[in-house]
C-alpha positions as CSV (number, residue, x, y, z in Angstrom):
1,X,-14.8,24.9,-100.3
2,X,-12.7,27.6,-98.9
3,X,-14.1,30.2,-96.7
4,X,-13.2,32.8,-99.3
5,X,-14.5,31.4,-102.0
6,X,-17.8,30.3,-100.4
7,X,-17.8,33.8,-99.2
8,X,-17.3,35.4,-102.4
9,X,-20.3,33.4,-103.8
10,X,-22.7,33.9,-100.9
11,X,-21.8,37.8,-101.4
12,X,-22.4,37.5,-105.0
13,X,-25.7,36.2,-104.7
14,X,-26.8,38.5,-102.4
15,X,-25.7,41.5,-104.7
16,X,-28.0,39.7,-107.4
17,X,-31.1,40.1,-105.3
18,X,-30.1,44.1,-105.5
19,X,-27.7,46.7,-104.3
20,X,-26.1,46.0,-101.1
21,X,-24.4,48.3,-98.2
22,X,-21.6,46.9,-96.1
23,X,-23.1,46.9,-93.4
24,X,-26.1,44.5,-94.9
25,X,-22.4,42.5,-95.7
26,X,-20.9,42.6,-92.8
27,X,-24.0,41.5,-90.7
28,X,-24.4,38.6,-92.9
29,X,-21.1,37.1,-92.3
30,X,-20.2,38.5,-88.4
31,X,-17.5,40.3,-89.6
32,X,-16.4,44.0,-89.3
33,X,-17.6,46.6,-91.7
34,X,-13.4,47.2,-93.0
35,X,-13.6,43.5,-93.4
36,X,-16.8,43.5,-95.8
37,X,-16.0,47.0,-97.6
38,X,-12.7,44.9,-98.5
39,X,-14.0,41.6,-99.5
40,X,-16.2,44.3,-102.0
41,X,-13.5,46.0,-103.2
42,X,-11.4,42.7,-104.7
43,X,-14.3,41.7,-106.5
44,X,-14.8,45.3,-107.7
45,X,-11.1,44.8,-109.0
46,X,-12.2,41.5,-110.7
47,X,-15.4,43.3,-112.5
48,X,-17.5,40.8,-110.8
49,X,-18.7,43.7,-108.4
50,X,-19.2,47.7,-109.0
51,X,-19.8,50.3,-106.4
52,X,-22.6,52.8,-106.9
53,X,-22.9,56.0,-106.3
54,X,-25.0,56.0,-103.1
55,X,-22.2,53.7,-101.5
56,X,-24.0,50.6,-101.9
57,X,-22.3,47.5,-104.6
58,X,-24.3,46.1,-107.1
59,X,-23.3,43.2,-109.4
60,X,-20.2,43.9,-111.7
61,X,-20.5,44.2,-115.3
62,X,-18.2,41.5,-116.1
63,X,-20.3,39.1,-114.4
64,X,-23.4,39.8,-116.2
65,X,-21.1,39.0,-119.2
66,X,-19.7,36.1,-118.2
67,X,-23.3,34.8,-117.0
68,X,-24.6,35.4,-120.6
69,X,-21.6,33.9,-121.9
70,X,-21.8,30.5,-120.2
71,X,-25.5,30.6,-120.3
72,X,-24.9,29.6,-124.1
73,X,-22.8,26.3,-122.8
74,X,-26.0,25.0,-121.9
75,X,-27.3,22.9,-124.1
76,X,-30.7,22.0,-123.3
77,X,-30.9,26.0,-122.5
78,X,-29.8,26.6,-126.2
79,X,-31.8,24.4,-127.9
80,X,-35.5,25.4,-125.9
81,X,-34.7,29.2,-125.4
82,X,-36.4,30.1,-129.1
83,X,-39.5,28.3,-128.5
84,X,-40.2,29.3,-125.0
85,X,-39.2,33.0,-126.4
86,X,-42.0,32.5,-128.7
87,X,-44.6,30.7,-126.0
88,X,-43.9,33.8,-124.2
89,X,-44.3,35.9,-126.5
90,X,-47.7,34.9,-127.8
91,X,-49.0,34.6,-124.1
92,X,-47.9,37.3,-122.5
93,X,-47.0,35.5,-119.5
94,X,-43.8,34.3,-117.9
95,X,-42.2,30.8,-118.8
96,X,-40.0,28.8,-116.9
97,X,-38.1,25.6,-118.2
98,X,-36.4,23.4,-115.4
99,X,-34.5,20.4,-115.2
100,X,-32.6,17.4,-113.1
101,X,-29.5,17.9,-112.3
102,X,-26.4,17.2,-109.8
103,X,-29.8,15.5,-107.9
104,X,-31.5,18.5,-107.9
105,X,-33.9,20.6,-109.9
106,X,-33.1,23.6,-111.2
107,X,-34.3,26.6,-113.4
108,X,-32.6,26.8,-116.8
109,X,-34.3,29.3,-118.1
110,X,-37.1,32.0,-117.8
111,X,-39.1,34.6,-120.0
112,X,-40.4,37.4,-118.8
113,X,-42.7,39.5,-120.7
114,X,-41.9,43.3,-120.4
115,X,-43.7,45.2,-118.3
116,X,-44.8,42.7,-115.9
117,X,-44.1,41.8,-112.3
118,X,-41.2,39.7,-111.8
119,X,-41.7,36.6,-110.2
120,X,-39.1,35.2,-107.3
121,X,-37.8,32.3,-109.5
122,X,-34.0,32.4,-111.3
123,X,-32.0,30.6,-113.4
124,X,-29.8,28.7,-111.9
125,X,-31.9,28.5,-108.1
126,X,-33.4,25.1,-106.9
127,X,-37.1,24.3,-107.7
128,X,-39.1,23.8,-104.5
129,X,-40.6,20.4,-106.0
130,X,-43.6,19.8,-103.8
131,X,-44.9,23.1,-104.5
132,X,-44.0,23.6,-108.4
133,X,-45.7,22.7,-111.4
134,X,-42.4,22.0,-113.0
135,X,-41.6,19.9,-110.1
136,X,-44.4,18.0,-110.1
137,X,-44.0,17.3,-113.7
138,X,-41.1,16.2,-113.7
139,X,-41.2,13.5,-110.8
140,X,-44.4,12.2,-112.0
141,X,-43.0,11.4,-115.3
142,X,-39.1,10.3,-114.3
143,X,-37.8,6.8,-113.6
144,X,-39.0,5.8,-110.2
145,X,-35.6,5.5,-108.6
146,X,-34.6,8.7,-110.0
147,X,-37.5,10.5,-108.1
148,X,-37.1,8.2,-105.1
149,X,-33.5,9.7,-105.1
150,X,-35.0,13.3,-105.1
151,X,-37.0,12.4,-102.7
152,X,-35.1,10.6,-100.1
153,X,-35.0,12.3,-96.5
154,X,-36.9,15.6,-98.6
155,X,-39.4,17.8,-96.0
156,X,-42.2,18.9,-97.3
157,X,-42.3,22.3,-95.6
158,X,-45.8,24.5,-95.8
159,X,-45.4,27.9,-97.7
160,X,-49.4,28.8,-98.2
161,X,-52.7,26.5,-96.8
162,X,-52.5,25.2,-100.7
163,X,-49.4,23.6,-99.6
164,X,-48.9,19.5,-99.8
165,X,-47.5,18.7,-96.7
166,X,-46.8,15.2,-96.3
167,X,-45.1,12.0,-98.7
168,X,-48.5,10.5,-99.3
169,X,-50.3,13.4,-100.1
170,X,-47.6,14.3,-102.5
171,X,-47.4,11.2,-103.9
172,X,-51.1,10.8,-104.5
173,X,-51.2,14.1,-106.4
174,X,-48.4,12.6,-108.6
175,X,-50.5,10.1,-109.7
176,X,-53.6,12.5,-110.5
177,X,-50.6,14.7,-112.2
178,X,-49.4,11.4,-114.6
179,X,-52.7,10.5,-115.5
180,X,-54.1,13.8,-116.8
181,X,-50.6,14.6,-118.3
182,X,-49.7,17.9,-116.7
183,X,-49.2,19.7,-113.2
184,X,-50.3,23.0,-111.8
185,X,-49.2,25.4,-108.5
186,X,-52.3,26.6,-107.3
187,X,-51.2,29.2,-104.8
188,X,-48.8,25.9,-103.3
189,X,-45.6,28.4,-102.9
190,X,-47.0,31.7,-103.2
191,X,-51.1,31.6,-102.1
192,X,-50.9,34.7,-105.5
193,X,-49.1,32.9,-108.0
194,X,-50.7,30.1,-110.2
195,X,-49.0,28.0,-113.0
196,X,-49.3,25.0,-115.4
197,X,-46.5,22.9,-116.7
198,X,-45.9,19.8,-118.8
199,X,-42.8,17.2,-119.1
200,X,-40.1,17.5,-121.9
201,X,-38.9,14.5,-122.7
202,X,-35.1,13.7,-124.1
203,X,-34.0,11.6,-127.1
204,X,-34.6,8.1,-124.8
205,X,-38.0,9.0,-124.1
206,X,-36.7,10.0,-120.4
207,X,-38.5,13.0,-118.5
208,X,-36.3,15.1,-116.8
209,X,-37.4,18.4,-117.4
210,X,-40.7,20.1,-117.5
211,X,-41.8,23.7,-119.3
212,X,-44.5,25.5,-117.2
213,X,-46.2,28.9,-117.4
214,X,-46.7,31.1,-114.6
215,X,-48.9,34.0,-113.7
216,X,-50.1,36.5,-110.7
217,X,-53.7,34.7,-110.2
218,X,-55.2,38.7,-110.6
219,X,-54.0,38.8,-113.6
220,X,-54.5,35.3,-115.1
221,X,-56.3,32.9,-112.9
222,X,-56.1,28.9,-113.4
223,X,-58.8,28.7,-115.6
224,X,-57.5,30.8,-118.0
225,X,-54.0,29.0,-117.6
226,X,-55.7,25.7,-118.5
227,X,-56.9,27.0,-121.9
228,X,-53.2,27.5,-123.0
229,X,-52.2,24.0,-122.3
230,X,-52.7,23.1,-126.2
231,X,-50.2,25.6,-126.7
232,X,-47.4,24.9,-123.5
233,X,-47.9,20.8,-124.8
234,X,-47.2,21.8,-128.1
235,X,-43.9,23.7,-127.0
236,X,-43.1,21.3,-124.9
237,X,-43.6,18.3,-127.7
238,X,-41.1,20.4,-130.2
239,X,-38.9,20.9,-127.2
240,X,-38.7,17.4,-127.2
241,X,-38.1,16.2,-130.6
242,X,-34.9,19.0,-130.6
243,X,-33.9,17.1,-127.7
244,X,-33.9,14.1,-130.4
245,X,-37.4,12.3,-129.1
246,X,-39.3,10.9,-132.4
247,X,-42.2,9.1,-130.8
């Protein structure tokens, strides 16, 4: 990749966390402030950046519309985007749907109830699999050299005390994960954050994606996460037969 493009990409995602100064720009990538306050100002002219009134750049309206454009490309985003709409909706907590791909996994989509706190996952951003529910779901279901691939030369790194931090550990809890059908975070990434999740399986019968749902443990600890399993299972079964699964 060229250094302008990869440049262009690291600034872009660093305007989608929030606004950003120059300077913040210019001490990410050793450069001079002119030098930054430039590379701003061509994607400004491209719409993929806007500058604000306090002198920061946020992200450009043209991006937001091209993001929501290609989002629809996505099939597996298409076709599940409706039902986890509605899971979320009934719940009033946030849903995530992930899923394999280019040997990773990745967020494809995520519902967020209004007026709640927003949690640090996004579409499009890697799933930390040894500390996610969708992660764990999904590996305990896949083929076995498809999650051996995953997992090849993979570091379990500790976030919280919950945290599995070594290949037996984690494979031991995949075990306990495929024979009761599901997978939970308990405070794994983030020691205040708990989830659920539960595989999705394609029109082979193949699990490589997972639907979970996630909440602030104040607000809704894992207990009460458990009780809605009948209802993230059946989501996650009609998920499945749109995906063309008929068992």
């Amino acid at each position: 990749m060229s250094q302008a493009v990869e440049r262009a990409i690291q600034i872009l995602e660093m305007l989608s966390q929030g606004p950003q100064h120059p300077a913040a720009i210019a001490e990410r990538f050793g450069v001079h402030r002119t030098t930054a306050l430039r590379l701003l100002q061509d994607l400004c002219q491209g719409g993929l950046a806007r500058k604000r009134e306090d002198g920061t750049f946020a992200v450009g309206y043209r991006l937001a519309g091209l993001a929501a454009a290609a989002l629809e490309q996505f099939d597996l985003r298409a076709s599940a985007h409706p039902f986890l709409a509605e899971l979320g909706r009934k719940l009033r907590l946030t849903v995530h749907i992930a899923t394999v791909e280019d040997g990773r996994v990745i967020y494809v989509d995520k519902i967020e109830p209004q007026g709640t706190v927003r949690l640090y996952s996004q579409i499009g951003k890697p799933v930390v699999l040894h500390s996610s529910g969708v992660g764990k779901a999904i590996l305990a279901f896949m083929p076995d050299h498809e999650r051996d691939q995953l997992l090849d030369g993979y570091v379990y790194e500790r976030f919280t005390d919950a945290t599995v931090t070594t290949a037996d550990a984690f494979v031991a809890r995949l075990r306990e994960v495929r024979a009761r059908g599901w997978a939970e975070d308990d405070g794994e990434y983030e020691s205040f954050v708990n989830c659920v999740a539960v595989p999705v399986r394609d029109g082979t019968g193949t699990v490589r994606t997972a639907i979970s749902v996630t909440a602030l443990k104040a607000q809704t600890d894992l207990t009460v996460l458990h009780t809605h399993l009948p209802a993230i299972r059946h989501t996650a079964q009609t998920i499945s037969r749109t995906l063309g699964w008929t068992q």
